[in-house]
N, C-alpha and C positions, 0 to 999 in steps of 0.2 A: 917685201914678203917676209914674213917671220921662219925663221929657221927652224927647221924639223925638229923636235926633240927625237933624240934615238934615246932607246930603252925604254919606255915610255909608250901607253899605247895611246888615251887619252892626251892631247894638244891642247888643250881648253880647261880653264876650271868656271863651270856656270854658277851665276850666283848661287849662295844657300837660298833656297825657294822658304826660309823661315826666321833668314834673316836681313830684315829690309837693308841692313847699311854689312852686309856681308863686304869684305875687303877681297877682294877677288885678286889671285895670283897672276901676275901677266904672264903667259904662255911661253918667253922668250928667257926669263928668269936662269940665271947661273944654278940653283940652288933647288931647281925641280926632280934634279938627278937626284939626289939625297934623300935615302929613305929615312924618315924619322919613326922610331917604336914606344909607342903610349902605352903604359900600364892602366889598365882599369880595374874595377873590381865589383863585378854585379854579384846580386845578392840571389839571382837563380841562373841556371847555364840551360836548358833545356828549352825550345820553343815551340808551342805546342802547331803542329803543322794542318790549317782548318781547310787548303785548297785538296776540291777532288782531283786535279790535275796531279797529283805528287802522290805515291803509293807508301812514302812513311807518314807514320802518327808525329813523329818527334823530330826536331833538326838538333844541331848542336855545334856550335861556330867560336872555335876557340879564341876566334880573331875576325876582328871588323876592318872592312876594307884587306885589299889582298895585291899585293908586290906583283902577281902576275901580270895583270894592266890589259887584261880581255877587254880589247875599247867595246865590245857588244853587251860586257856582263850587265843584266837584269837587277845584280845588287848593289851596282852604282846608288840608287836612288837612295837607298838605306842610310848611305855615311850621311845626307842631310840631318838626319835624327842624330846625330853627336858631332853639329855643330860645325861638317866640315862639308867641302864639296865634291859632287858626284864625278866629277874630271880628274884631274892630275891629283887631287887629294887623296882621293879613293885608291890609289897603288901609291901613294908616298906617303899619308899616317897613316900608320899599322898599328890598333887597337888592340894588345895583348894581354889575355885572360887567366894570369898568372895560377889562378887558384881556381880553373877549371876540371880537373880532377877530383879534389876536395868536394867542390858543391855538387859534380856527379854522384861520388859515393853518396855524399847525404842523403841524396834523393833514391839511388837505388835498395841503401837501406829501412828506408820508411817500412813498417811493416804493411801497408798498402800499395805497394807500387807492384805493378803486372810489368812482369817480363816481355814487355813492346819492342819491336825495331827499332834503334835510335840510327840516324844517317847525319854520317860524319862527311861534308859537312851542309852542304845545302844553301849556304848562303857566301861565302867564301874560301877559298882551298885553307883546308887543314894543314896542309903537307906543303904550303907556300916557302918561302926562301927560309926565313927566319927559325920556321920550324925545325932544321937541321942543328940551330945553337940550343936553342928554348926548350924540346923533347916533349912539349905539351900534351901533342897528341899520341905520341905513347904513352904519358903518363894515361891517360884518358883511354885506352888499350888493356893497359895494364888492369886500372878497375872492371872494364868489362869482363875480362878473362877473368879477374880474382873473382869475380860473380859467375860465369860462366853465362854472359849477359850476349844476346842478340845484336849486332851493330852491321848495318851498311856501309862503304865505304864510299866517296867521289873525291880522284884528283885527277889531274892532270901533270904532277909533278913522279915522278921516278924516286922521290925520295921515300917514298911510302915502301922501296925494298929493304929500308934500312930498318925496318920491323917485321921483316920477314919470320923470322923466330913466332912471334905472338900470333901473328898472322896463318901461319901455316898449323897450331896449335887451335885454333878458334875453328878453321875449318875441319879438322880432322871432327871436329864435334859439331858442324853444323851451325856454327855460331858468327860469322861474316861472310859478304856478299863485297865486290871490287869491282866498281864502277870508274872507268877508265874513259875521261875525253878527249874526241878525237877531233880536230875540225877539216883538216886537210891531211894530204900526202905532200903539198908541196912547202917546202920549208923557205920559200922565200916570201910567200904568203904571211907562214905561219910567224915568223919573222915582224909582221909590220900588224897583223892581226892581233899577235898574244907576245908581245916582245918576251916577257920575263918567265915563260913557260919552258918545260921540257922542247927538247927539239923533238922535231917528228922519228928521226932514229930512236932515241931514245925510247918516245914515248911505246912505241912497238916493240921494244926490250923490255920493259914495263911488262906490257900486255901478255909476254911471251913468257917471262922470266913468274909474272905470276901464277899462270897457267901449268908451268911444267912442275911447280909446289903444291897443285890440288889445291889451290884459291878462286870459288869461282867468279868470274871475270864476266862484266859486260861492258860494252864500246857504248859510251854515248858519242852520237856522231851530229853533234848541239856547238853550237846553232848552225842547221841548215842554212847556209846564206846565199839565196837565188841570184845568178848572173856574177856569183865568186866561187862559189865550193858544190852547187848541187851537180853539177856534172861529176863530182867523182863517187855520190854515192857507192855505185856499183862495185869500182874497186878499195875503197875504204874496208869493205863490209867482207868482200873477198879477202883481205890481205889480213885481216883480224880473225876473219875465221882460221884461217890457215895456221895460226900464232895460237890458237886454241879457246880464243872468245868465246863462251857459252850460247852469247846472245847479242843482238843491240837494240837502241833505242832512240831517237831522234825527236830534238824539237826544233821548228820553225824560228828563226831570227826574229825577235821583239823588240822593239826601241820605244820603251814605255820611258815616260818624265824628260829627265836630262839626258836619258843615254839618248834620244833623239837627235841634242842638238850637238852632242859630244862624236857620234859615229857619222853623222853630216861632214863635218868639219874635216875627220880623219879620212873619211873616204877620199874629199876633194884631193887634200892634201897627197894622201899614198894612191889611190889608184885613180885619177884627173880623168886619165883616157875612156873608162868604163865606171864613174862614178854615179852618174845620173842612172844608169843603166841599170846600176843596183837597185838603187834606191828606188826606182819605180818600179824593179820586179819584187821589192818587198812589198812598197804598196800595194801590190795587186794582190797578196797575201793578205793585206788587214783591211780591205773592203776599201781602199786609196787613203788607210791613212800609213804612217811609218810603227804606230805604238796598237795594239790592242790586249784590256785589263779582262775579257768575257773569261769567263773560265768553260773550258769543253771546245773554244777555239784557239782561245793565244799559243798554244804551244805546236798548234797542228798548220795553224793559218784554213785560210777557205779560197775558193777561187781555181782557176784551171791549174794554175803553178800548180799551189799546194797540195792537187791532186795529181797531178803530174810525180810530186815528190813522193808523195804515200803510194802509189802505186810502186816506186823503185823500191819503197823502202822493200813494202810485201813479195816482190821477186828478188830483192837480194835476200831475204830470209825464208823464201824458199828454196833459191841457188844452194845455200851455204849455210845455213841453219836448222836446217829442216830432220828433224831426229835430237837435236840437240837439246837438253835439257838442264833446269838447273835445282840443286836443292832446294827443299823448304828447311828455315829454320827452325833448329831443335827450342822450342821454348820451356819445355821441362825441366832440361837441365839447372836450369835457374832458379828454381827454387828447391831441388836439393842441395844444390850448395850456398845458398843463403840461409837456410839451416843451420849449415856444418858453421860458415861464417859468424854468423850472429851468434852460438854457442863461444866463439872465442874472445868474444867482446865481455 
């Protein structure tokens, strides 16, 4: 039996599905632990976001593939498109967007551009390991604020306090929202789940520490994962309230492409005793398959489960959410001081 990779969530790397003679990593490999950081350098940073399942217009992803190693994440499938694989590739090359700030400005100063929500980040964490040396995503902070620009926020890492300064400056004007995800309370889970993420203390220091700055805060509690984490709804949604959550929001476990055959493999591996168990109460969310791409179901799933699930979700937010409210962002701002800006230029 091939030996567990620890730190690592992903055990497999499946072929590239684009390319026939793909050289495929053996899973047992010395050299899996080692993260390697790729410089790229695209000629636009902004994606424009066409699914109605996602409430912003705009993504923005300073970096492809992401160190945290969510064996579930949905943006596995992506690293195929630059040539790498959806498994151990995807959290060990880290695609780094050096001149992501730059190509923002340019964009925010077009004399065309409407002051939209952009969400930081949508397809891999922002605020990932490497982001602590690199400062990217502050740089990318930094232009919002100099514009007095609209941005969303999702990590799951704790390092996103260490721009608390900007942070609490943007909100004082209405100008960011902080999306915080949660998957469990149990950190031994969390552990074999998301190896290279905040711990679950942490991450609730996070949620708290932003909250008591006047940053507003929502818990995504993503992915619901039936017969691993949906029994804790209730107290997830409790314990983030209490921490001063504005709000949450939740989507259904999807294994769309390779993440199918990548979170197969890791189930058997880490949880043997209840692995099948999973997997068929996921099935029963995607009408018996593991992946569903429909839009208005994938993120909710169908079925008794999934209504099972939405029903807790709607009594834990009416337990503990109920009066709570969260700003609209101020979009005016932005172009008074795009004004004042572009006068200095």
């Amino acid at each position: 039996m091939t030996e567990y990779i620890k730190g690592r969530g992903a055990q497999i790397n499946p072929a590239n599905r684009f390319h026939e003679h793909y050289d495929d990593c053996p899973p047992d490999r010395s050299d899996v632990v080692q993260t390697q950081y790729i410089e790229v350098y695209p000629k636009t940073i902004l994606n424009k976001v066409d699914s109605p399942d996602i409430g912003m217009a705009y993504s923005l992803n300073p970096y492809q593939g992401c160190e945290h190693g969510c064996v579930y994440c949905y943006a596995r499938n992506t690293h195929n498109y630059w040539g790498y694989s959806a498994g151990i590739d995807f959290e060990q090359k880290i695609l780094v967007k050096k001149n992501s700030a730059q190509l923002l400005e340019n964009k925010i100063r077009h004399k065309n551009w409407e002051p939209i929500p952009i969400m930081l980040s949508g397809n891999t964490d922002c605020y990932q390991p490497i982001e602590k040396e690199l400062g990217i995503t502050r740089e990318i902070l930094e232009v919002l604020w100099k514009y007095r620009h609209p941005v969303g926020v999702i990590t799951k890492n704790e390092l996103i306090l260490r721009d608390l300064d900007i942070l609490k400056k943007m909100a004082e004007h209405r100008l960011v929202k902080a999306s915080i995800s949660l998957t469990t309370l149990d950190e031994q889970v969390r552990r074999f789940l998301e190896p290279r993420t905040a711990s679950v203390k942490r991450r609730l220091h996070t949620i708290k520490t932003l909250a008591d700055n006047g940053i507003p805060v929502n818990v995504m509690l993503a992915p619901i994962i039936p017969g691993l984490t949906d029994h804790e709804i209730i107290d997830m949604a409790r314990v983030v309230s209490e921490l001063g959550a504005r709000s949450i929001a939740y989507t259904m476990v999807r294994l769309n492409g390779d993440v199918a055959e990548i979170f197969e493999d890791w189930v058997h591996k880490s949880f043997p005793d209840r692995a099948e168990r999973i997997l068929n109460r996921i099935r029963d969310c995607h009408g018996g398959q593991l992946n569903d791409s429909r839009f208005g179901t994938r993120m909710s799933g169908e079925g008794r489960i999934a209504e099972i699930i939405r029903q807790q979700i709607q009594l834990a937010r009416k337990l503990y959410f109920e009066g709570k409210t969260k700003p609209e962002y101020d979009l005016e701002l932005h172009y008074q001081f795009k004004d004042v800006q572009l006068k200095l230029f």
